[in-house]
N, C-alpha and C positions, 0 to 999 in steps of 0.2 A: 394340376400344376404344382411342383414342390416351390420348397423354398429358392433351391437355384435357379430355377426356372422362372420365378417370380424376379428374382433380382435382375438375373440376364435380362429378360424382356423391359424393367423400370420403364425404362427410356420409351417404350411405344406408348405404355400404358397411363404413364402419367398424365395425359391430355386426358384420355378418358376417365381417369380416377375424380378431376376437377370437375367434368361433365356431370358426372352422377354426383359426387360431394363437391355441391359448389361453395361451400362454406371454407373449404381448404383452400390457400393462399400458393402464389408458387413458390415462396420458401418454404411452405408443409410441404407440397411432394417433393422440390430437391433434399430438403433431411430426410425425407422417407428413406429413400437412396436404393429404394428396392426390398426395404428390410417390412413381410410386413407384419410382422408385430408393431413396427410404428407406426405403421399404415392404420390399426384398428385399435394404438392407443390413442392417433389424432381424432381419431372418429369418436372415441370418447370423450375427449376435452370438447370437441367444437359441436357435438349434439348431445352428449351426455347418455350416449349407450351404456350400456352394461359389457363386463368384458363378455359375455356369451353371443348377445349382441353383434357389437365391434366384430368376433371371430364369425360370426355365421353371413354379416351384408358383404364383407371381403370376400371370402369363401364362393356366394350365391353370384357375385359380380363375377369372380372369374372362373367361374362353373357357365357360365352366361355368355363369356363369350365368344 
């Protein structure tokens, strides 16, 4: 899935984004807004990934599903 694709979809995937990172707040994924480089820069503020990290659990999540 590209980036457009990623944004298009926001809106389904935000539920499950919470599901798996339950640390994320529902104003984390409405500023996500689809974008997901903020998507795997929240996932460093709130677990403290690395950005390698951050880009490979996003990546593995919607390779997943």
């Amino acid at each position: 899935m590209n980036n457009d694709q990623f944004e298009g979809k926001w809106k389904e995937l935000k539920g499950q984004a919470q599901q798996r990172w339950g640390d994320l707040t529902n104003d984390d994924v409405d500023r996500v807004s689809g974008r997901q480089e903020e998507l795997e820069g929240l996932l460093q503020q709130r677990y403290g990934y690395e950005k390698d990290r951050a880009h490979r659990e996003v990546n593995d999540w919607i390779a997943g599903r």
